[in-house]
N, C-alpha and C positions, 0 to 999 in steps of 0.2 A: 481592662489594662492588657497593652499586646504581650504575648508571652515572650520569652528568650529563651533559649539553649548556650551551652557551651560546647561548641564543635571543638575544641583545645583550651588547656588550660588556661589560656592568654587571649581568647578567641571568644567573644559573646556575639550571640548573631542572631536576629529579629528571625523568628518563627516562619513566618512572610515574609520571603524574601521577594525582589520586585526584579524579575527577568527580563532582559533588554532584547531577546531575540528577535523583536519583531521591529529593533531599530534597522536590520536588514532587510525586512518587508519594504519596511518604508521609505528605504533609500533605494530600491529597487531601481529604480528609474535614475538612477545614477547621480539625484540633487540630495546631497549631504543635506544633513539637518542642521539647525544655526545652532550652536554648540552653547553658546548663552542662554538660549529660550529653552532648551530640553534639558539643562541644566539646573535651569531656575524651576521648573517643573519636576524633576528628581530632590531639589531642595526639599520643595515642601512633601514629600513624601518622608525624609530624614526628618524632617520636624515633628512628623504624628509618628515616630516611631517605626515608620518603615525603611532603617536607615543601611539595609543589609541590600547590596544590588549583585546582579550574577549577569553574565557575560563570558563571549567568548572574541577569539585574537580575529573572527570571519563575521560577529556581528555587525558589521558597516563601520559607521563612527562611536559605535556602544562605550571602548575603553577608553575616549577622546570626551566623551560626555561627562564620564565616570569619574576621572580624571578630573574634572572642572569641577563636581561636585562633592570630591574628597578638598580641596582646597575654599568650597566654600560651608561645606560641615563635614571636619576633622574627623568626628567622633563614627562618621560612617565607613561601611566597611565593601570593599571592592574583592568581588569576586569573579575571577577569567580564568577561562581555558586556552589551553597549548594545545592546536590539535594538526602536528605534524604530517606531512608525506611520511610515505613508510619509506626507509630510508637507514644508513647508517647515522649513528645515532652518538655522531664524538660527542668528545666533550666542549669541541668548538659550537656545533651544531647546537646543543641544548644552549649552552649560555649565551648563544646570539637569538635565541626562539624568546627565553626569560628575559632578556634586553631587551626585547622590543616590547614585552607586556610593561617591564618596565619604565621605558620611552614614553609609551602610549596614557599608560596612567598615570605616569609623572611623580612615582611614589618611588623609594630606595627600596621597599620590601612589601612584597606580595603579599595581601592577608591570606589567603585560598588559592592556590594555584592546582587547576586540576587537567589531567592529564588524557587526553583520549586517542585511540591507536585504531588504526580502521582494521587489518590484518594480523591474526594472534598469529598465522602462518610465516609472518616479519617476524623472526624473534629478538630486533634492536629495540623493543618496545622496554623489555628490560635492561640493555645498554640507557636507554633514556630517563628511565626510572632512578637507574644509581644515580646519574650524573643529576639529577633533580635536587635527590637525597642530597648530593656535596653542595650544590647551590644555596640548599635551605640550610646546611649546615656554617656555610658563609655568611649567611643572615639576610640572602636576598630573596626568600621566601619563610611565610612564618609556618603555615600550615601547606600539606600535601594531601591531595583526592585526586580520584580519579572520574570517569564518566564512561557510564556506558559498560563497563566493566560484569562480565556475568559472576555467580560464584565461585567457579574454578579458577579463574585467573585472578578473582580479588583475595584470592586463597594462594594463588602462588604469587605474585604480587607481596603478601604480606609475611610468609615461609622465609621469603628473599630479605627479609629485613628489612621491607621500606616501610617508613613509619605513616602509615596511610589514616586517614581521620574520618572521611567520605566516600563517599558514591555516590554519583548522581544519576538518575535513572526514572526512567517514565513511571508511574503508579498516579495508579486511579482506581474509579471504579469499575471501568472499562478495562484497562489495562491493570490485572491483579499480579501479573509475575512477582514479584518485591515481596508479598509476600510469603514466596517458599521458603525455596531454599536458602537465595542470597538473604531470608532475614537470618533464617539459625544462623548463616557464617556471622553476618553482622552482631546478632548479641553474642555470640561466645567471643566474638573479637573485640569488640567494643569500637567498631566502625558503623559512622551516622549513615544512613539516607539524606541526598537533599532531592526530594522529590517533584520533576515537573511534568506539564502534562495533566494537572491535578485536574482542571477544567478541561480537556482535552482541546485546546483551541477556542472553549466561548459553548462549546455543545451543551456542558453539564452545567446548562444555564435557565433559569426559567422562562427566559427566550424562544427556547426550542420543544418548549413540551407540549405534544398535542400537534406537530407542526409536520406537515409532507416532508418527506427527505428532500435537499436540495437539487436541484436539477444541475448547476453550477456552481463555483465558488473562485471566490475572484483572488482570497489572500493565502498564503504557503500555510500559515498553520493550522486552518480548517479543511486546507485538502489533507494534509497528512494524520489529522485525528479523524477524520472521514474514513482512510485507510483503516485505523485501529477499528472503528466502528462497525467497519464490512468484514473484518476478521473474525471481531466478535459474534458474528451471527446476526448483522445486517440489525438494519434500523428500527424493527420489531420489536429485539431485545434490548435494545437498547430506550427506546421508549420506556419500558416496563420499568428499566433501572432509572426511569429520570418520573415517572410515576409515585414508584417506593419513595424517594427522596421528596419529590413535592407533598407526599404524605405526613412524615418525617418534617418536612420545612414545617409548612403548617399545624403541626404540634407543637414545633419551640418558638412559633413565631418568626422564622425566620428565612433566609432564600436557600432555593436547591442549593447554589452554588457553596452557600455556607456548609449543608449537609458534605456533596462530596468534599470540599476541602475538610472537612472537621475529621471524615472516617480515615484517611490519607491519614490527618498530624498524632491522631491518637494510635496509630501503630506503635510500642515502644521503640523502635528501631530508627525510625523519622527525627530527626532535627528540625527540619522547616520542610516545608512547602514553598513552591517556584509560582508565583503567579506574573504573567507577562503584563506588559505596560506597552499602548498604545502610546506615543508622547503627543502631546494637543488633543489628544480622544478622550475617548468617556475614561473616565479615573472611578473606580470602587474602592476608597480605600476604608471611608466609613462603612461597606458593607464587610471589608473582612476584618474591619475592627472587632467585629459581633463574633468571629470565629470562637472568641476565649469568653464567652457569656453563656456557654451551656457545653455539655456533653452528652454524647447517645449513649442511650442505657441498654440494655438489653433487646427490650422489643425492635428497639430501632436497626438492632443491629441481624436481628433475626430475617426482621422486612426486607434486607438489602439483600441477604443471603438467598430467600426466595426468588428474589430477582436477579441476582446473579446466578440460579439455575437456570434462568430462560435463555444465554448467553453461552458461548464457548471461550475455553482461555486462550489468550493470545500464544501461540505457539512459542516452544524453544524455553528461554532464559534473557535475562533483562538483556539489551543491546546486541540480540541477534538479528531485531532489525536492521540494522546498519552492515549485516556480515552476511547475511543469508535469504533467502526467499523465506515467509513473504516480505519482501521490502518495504517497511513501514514509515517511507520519510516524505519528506515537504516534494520531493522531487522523483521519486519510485522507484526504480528499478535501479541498484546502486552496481550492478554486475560488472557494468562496463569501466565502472570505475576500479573494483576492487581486480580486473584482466588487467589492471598497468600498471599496479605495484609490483616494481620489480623482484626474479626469484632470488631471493640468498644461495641458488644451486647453479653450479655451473652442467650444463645438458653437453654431452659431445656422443656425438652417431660414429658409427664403426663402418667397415666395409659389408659386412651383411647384414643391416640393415635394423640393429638392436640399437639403442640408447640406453646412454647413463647421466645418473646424475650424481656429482661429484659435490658433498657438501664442506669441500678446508682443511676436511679435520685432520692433521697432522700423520694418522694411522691409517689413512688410507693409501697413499703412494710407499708406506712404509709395508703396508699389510697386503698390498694389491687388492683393493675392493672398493665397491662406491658404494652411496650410498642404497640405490636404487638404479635397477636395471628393466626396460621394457624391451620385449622380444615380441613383437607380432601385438598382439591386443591384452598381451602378460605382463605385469607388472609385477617384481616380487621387490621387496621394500628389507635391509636389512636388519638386524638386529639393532634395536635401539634403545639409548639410552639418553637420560637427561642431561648431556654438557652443554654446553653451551662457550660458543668459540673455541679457545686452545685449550684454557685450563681453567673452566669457571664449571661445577657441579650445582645443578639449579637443585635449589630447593633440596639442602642435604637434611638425609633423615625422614622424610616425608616422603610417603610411595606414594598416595591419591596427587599428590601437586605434581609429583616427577610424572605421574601417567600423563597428567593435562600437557606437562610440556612436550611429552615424548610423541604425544599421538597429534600434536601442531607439525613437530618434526616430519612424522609422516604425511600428515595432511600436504606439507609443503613439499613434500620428493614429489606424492602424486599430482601435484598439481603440476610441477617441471616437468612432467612426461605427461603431460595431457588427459590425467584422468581428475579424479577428487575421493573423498569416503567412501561415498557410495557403491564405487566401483569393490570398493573392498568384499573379497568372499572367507578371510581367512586370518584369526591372526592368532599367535602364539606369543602367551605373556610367559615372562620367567620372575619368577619371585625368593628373593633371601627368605620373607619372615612370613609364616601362613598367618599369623594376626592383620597380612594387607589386605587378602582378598579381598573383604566388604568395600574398604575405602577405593583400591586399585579395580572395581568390578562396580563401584557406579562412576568414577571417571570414564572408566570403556564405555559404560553404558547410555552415559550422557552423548555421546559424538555415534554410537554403532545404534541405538535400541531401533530408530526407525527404518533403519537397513539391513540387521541385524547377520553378521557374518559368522561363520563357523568359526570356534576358538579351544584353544588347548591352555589351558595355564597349570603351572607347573613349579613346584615350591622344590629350587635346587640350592645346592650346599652354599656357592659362594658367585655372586660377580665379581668379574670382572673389575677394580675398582669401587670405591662409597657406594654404589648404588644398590638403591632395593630392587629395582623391577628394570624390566628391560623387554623390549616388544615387539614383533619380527609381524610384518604383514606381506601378502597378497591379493592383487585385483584382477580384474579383468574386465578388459574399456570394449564396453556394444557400442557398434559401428549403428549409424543416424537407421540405418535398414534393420538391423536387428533390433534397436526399440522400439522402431515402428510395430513390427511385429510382434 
């Protein structure tokens, strides 16, 4: 019998869930799918229990399909993404974004709406969050998640009040991130996983075991789990991990595929698992019925372990592919994308030849200071603290969430003057309470440890204002000739 979860109180949701991403694949070529025929096809997948679908507002015609299939089984549940230009974030804005999910899938109230932000260096990301919050609180959303979200921000994210249920995020066996840190946040928060990616594309299949790496590939999802693959420590290691499994299969009688989605659902932290759906293609739905007919015991779980020594972990925190090298998406190199989201700073040059960057705040033409000034290849960045717009205090009471936001803050001065982190040689934290350090000293250390900059932190009587901590940096940006060297 398929298992269920409760992702909210009011919320029951098929374990296996059936992801529509690859209705985008398939509309590639610009012929819409007959909305009857892939409809009637998602039918019967709600009839055997598979009645939970996920989707997003850029899957092709996914919430048009989705939509036809809540109107012909009621009892199933639709789940989309809002996934926004970075942007000011009204309250016009969000309820014409939840309209149109609405429009699309032709329901009064969202079961799952979840929310994805390409640049935490935007900080409208949290203007769109609240205005979310009051949407659901009108009743045009039942449940709030987000995607892609690493732990720092599903930490201030939830600091902030918003009532969050989910995370969606890659995890597999290949890709282990999910389970670090973002799981401790998630069980002390009692915020779900919905995990895809679980098959990475069709790889963790017994299709592939024993088999040359591909030379080519012709669909978005197996080039971008091919990326995960070559991160991992290339097709070697990954063999070994689909060996372990086929060993594993073959003790409970059953497919690789089953092993990695099984080690995925049995993290206590997982809700479901994401498995994608070709529409008119080969359908497994009888094989992930078999998912809840056995569990790995020990050994099983030992064998995987060895084989996930032969392997490197995917760098960073869940969804810093989408933010940072290595770019780990269907399409690669996301850089150029993330250069034209606008700065929230206004940049104005002087007569000799310094720049500033002015970020609104009410005490700067009051105080005469910017936020940030480069002189030459100098960047000094200044005292910072977590507000946010006129008069909104992020995340009061919490010095680790106030550090996440405050070192976004900076991240985003150095980007308005042409540098990034990396550039950073120096920063000085100031602290109210010496009980922060640990929490406000692996926030630093998450964004500094691979560049690692000189720092001073300093536990002084009082800020300025609610705040615990408060964080003053320094860069210096190497000219194309001095990296060369």
């Amino acid at each position: 019998m398929l298992e269920r979860a409760n992702l909210a109180p009011d919320l029951s949701i098929a374990r296996v869930l059936t992801g529509l991403w690859q209705v985008a694949d398939q509309e590639k070529d610009g012929e819409m799918s007959d909305l009857g025929t892939a409809a009637a096809a998602l039918e019967a997948y709600a009839q055997d229990g598979f009645d939970t679908f996920d989707m997003a507002d850029h899957y092709g015609s996914a919430e048009l399909i989705a939509g036809e299939v809540l109107r012909r089984a009621p009892r199933a549940k639709a789940f989309t993404k809002w996934c926004p230009e970075p942007g000011p974030m009204t309250a016009e804005v969000v309820r014409a974004g939840v309209q149109e999910r609405l429009d699309r899938l032709g329901v009064s109230c969202i079961d799952l709406l979840q929310f994805h932000w390409w640049s935490f260096e935007h900080p409208a990301w949290l203007d769109a969050l609240r205005e979310l919050k009051s949407l659901q609180e009108q009743g045009l959303i039942n449940a709030l998640g987000v995607t892609n979200f690493d732990a720092a921000h599903l930490e201030l994210a939830l600091e902030e009040g918003i009532p969050l249920v989910s995370n969606q995020v890659s995890f597999s066996l290949i890709d282990r991130r999910a389970a670090g840190q973002l799981a401790e946040l998630c069980k002390a928060r009692g915020v779900k996983l919905l995990a895809y990616g679980t098959l990475c594309g069709g790889f963790l299949t017994d299709r592939w075991l024993g088999q040359k790496q591909p030379e080519t590939i012709a669909d978005w999802s197996r080039m971008k789990y091919m990326r995960f693959i070559e991160t991992a420590g290339g097709w070697g290691g990954f063999q070994a991990i689909l060996e372990a499994a086929d060993e594993i299969a073959k003790k409970h009688g059953i497919s690789i595929s089953n092993v990695a989605s099984r080690w995925v659902l049995e993290q206590p932290h997982v809700a479901g698992i994401i498995i994608g759906v070709r529409l008119g293609e080969a359908e497994h739905r009888a094989d992930n019925a078999r998912l809840f007919g056995f569990t790995l015991d020990a050994d099983d779980h030992a064998r995987l372990e060895g084989a996930f020594a032969q392997t490197q972990m995917i760098p960073g925190d869940c969804g810093d592919e989408y933010r940072q090298p290595p770019f780990l998406t269907a399409s690669g190199d996301l850089s150029h994308h993330l250069d034209q989201i606008p700065s929230v700073l206004a940049v104005v040059p002087d007569n000799d030849g310094r720049m500033r960057a002015y970020s609104g705040s009410k005490w700067e033409p009051i105080a005469g200071y910017c936020r940030a000034v480069r002189d030459g290849n100098q960047i000094v960045v200044s005292g910072t603290t977590a507000t946010h717009g006129h008069d909104h205090d992020v995340a009061p009471g919490h010095a680790g969430a106030q550090t996440t936001y405050i070192l976004d803050k900076i991240a985003a001065s150095l980007t308005a003057l042409g540098a990034n982190m990396k550039d950073v040689i120096r920063t000085r934290t100031y602290l109210v309470h010496e009980e922060d350090v640990e929490t406000v000293s692996r926030a630093h250390g998450r964004v500094f440890a691979p560049h690692a900059p000189a720092n001073t932190t300093l536990v002084v009587g009082k800020l300025i204002g609610d705040f615990r901590v408060e964080i003053e940096a320094e860069a210096i940006v190497k000219t194309p000739s001095e990296i060369r060297e």
